[in-house]
C-alpha atoms as one frame of an Amber mdcrd trajectory, in Angstrom:
protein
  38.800  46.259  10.895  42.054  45.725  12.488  42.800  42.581  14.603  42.226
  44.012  17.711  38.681  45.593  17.467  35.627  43.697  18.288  33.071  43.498
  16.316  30.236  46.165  16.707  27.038  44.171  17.776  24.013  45.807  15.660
  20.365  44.530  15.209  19.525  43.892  11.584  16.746  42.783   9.852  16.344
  38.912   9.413  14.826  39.643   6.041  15.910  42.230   3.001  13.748  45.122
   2.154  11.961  43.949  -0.236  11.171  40.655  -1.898  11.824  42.237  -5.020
  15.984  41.585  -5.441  15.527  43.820  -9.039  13.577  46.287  -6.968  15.807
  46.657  -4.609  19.591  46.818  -5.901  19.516  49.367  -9.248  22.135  49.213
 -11.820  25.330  47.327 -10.976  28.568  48.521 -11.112  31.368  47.284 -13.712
  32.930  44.320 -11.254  32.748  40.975  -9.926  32.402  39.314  -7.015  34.225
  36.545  -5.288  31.265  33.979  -5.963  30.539  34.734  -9.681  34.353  35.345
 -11.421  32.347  34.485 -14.427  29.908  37.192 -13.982  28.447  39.091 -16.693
  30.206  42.526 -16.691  28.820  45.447 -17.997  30.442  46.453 -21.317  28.928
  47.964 -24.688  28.676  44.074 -25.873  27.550  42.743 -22.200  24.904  44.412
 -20.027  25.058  43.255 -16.611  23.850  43.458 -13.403  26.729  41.915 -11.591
  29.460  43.756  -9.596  32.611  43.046  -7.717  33.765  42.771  -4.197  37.210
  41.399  -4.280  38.612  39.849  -1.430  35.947  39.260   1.260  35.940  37.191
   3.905  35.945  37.021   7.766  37.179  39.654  10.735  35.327  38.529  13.499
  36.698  36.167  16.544  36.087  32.840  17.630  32.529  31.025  17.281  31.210
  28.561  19.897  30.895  25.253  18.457  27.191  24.235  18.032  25.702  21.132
  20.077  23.171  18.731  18.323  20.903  19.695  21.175  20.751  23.454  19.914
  16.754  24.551  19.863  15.221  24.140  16.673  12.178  26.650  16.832  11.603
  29.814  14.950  13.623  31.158  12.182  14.773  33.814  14.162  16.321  31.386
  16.876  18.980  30.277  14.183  20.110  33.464  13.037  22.969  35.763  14.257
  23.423  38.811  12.317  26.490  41.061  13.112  28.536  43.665  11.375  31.933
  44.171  11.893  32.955  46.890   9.104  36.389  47.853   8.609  37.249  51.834
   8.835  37.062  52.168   4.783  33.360  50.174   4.442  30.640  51.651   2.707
  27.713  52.717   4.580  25.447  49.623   5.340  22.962  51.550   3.177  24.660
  52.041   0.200  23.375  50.096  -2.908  24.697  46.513  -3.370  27.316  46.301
  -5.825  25.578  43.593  -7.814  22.748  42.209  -7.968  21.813  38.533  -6.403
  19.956  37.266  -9.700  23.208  36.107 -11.320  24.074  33.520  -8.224  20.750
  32.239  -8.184  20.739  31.906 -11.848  24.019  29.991 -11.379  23.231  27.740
  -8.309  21.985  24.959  -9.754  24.417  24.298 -12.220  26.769  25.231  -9.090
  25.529  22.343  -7.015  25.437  19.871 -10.282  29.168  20.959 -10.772  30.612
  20.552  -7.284  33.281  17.593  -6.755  31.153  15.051  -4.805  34.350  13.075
  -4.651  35.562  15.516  -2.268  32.997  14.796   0.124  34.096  11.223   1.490
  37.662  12.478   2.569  36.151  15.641   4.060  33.659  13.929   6.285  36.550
  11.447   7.475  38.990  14.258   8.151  35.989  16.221   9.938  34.667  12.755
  11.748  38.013  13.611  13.639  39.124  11.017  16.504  36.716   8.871  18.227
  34.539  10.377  21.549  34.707  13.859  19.764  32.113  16.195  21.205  30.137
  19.144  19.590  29.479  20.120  15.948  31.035  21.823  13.173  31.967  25.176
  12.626  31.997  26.650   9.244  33.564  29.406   7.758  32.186  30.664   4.573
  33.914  33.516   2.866  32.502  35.286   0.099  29.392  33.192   0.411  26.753
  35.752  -1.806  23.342  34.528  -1.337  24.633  31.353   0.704  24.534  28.728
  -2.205  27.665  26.781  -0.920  25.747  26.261   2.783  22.929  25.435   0.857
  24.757  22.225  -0.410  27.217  21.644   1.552  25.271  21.104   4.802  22.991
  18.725   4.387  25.585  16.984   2.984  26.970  16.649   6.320  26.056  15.055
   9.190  26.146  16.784  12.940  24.968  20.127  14.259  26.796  22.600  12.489
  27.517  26.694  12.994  28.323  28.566   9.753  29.953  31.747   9.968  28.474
  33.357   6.229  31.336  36.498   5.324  30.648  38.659   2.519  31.113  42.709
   2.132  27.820  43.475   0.935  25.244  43.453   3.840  22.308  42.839   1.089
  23.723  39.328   0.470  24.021  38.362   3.934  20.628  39.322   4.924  19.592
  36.784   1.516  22.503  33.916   2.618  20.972  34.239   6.034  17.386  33.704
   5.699  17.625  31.123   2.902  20.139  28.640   4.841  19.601  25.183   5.608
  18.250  24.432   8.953  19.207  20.777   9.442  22.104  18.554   8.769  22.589
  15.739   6.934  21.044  13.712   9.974  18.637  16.083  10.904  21.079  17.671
  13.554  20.390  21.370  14.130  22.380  23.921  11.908  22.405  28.095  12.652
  24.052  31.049  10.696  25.559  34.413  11.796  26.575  36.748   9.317  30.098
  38.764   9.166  30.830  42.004   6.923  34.843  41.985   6.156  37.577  41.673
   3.956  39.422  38.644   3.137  42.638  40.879   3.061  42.359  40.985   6.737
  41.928  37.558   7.399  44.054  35.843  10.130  44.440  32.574  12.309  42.648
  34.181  15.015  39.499  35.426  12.889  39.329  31.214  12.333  39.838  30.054
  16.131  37.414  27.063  16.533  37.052  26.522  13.093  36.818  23.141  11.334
  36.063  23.419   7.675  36.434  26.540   5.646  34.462  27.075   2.292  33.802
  29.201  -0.814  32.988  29.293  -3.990  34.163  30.872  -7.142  36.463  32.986
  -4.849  40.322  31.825  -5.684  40.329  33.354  -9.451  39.981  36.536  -7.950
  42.843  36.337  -5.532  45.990  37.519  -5.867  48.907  34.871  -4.746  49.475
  36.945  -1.540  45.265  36.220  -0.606  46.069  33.047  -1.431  49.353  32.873
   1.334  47.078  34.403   3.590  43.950  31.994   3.334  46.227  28.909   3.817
  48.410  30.040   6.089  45.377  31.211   8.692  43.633  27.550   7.560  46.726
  25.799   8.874  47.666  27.397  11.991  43.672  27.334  12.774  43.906  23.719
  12.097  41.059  23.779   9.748  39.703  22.249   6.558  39.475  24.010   3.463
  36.682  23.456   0.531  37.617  25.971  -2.370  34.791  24.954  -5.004  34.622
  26.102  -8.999  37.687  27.926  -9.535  38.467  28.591 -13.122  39.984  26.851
 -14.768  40.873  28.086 -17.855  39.386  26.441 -20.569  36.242  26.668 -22.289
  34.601  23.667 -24.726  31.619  25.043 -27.289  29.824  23.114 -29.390  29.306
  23.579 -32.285  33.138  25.133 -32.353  33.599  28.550 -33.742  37.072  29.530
 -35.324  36.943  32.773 -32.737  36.659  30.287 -29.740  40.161  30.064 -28.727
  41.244  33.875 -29.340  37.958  34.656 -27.097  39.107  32.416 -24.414  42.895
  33.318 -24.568  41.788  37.240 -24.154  39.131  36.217 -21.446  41.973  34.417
 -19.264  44.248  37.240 -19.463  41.407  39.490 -18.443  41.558  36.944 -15.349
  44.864  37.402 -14.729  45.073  41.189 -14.623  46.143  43.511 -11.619  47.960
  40.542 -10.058  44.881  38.273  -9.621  45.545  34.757 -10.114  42.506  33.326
 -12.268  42.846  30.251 -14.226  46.067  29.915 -12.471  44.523  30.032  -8.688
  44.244  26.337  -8.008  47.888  25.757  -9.040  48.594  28.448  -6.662  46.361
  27.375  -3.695  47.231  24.151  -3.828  51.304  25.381  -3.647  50.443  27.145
  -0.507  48.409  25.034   1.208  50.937  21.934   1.166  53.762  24.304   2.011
  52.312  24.010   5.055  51.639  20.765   5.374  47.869  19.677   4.708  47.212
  16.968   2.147  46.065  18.158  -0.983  43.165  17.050  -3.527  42.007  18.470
  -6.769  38.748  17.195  -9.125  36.908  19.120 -11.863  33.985  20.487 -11.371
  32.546  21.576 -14.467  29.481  23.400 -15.632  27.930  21.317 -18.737  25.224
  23.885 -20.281  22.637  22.969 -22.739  19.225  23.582 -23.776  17.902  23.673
 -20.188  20.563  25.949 -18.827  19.669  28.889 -22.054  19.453  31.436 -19.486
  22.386  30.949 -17.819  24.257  29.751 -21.103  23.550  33.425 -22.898  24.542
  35.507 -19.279  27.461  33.436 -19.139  27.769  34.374 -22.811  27.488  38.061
 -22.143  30.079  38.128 -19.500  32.783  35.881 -21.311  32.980  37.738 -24.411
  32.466  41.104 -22.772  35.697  41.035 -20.487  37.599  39.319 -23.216  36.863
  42.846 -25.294  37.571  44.778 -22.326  40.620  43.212 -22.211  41.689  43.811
 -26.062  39.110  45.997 -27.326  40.469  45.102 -31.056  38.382  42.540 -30.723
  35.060  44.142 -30.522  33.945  43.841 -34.121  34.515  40.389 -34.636  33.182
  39.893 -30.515  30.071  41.465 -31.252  29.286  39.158 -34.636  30.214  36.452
 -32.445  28.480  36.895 -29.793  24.939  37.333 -31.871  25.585  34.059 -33.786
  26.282  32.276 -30.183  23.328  33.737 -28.621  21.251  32.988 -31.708  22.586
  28.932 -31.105  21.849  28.925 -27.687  18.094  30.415 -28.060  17.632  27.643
 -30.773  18.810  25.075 -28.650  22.029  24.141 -30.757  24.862  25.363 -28.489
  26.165  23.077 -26.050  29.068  24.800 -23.362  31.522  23.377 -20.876  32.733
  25.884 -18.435  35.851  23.597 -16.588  36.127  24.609 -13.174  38.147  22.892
 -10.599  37.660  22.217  -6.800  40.388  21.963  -3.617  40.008  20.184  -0.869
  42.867  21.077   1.174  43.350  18.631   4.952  45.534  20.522   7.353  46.859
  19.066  10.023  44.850  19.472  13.772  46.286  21.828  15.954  46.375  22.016
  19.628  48.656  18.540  20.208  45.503  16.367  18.058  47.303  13.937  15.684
């Protein structure tokens, strides 16, 4: 949708189809999405039931900021569902691309992951000067089933307005109905939901904007995405939270003498068509202090064991399957691997760190605020 067009208002469902998210999606398509860059893919080694959607984010217009007195009554009071699809979108009733199992596979390891060390210097930049009226608003791009909103807003305190984007209207409908309803302090918090692209994001799609999340969504942008998200952040004057970004390395125990040539052939996989991968944060963080906002970066990794098999051996599935998609000389030696790792991880005896690292980026207010 180009800058210019309004959004098309259009009454949707508050709730999916079907309760049934197997039921309802079918087979997924070879790709990944902005919130799960390590995604199972489907190969001849990996089946999966992931997809892609690369780039998504918002195309809307401004969002009136939220008071604490906002009614809390029925679900449907909270919600705002709109589409605004650009010229090229599929039909809202195509299949989703992938299917939402994999995020909520991955969203508690996710939330145990996140930087909480982030959160301190984000609620004092947000606090903002003293006598400040009205809540939050919150951009979410890429936001899948709506995990990051999930955790992030009762974390924070004050009546907050998310703005969930994503490209695939089956997500929204499942980030919509499952978001929290109450801040940190009980204040009142309500969704909308906004179909677009990331690629056509700009400083007015984020007017009124304070904070601006995602997760899992800068590996899969190229460095010009990445000029474009920071440079709409800072002349909007807003916050950015840019959780679990790859980061390139991979610790198994026990080690395996394949490890390293796995990981080396997964990363490049990251890299390819111009996307940045493990080399995003680097990137973002460039960008975002080129124009001036203060900068923080903190690990976040995932630490899988025993309790996390089922994620641990889809994780599995999708790291050695787009490292032989990448250099298919690999398969023989992938596929032996991958049957002794899978056979440690159903026993109990594999033990994986997935490194991941989170941005916290402060611009500076705009508008004459200091």
């Amino acid at each position: 949708m180009s800058e210019s067009t309004a959004p098309t208002a259009r009454a949707i469902s508050a709730r999916p189809a079907t309760s049934d998210p197997a039921e309802a999606t079918g087979p997924a398509e070879p790709t990944r999405t902005p919130e799960s860059p390590d995604a199972p893919r489907s190969t001849d080694i990996a089946e999966s039931t992931t997809g892609v959607i690369p780039g998504a984010g918002p195309t809307g217009g401004a969002t009136a900021r939220p008071t604490a007195s906002a009614p809390a009554s029925a679900e449907r009071a909270t919600l705002r569902l709109r589409e605004a699809p650009a010229p090229d979108a599929p039909h809202p009733d195509d299949p989703p691309r992938y299917a939402p199992e994999w995020l909520r596979l991955r969203e508690p390891a996710d939330a145990a992951a996140r930087a909480h060390d982030l959160l301190d210097p984000l609620r004092a930049h947000l606090a903002g000067p003293p006598g400040r009226t009205g809540g939050l608003v919150v951009h979410d791009l890429g936001c899948g089933t709506g995990s990051m909103g999930r955790w992030l807003a009762p974390r924070l305190d004050g009546a907050q307005h998310w703005v969930l984007h994503d490209r695939d209207p089956y997500l929204l409908h499942f980030a919509a109905v499952g978001a929290p309803r109450s801040a940190a302090d009980g204040s009142h918090v309500t969704v909308e939901t906004l179909r677009g692209d990331l690629a056509r994001l700009t400083p007015d799609a984020l007017s009124g904007a304070d904070l601006v999340t995602a997760s899992a969504l800068l590996d899969v942008l190229t460095a010009e995405e990445v000029a474009t998200l920071a440079a709409a952040c800072a002349a909007a004057g807003c916050a950015a939270l840019l959780t679990l970004s790859v980061a390139g390395r991979v610790d198994l125990t026990p080690a395996h003498p394949l490890d390293a040539e796995i990981a080396e052939a997964f990363n490049d996989h990251q890299r390819r068509t111009g996307l940045l991968g493990p080399d995003a944060v680097t990137a973002a963080g460039d960008a975002f202090a080129a124009h001036g906002a203060t900068v923080r970066a903190h690990p976040s990794p995932w630490r899988l064991g025993p309790d996390e098999a089922g994620l641990t051996a889809q994780w599995l599935r999708g790291w050695v399957g787009a490292a032989v998609e990448h250099r298919p000389e690999l398969r023989e030696r992938a596929e032996a691997y991958l049957d002794e790792r899978l056979a440690a991880c159903a026993d109990g005896t594999l033990h994986v760190v997935v490194h991941h690292t989170d941005l916290l980026a402060l611009c500076r207010p705009t508008g004459g605020a200091s």
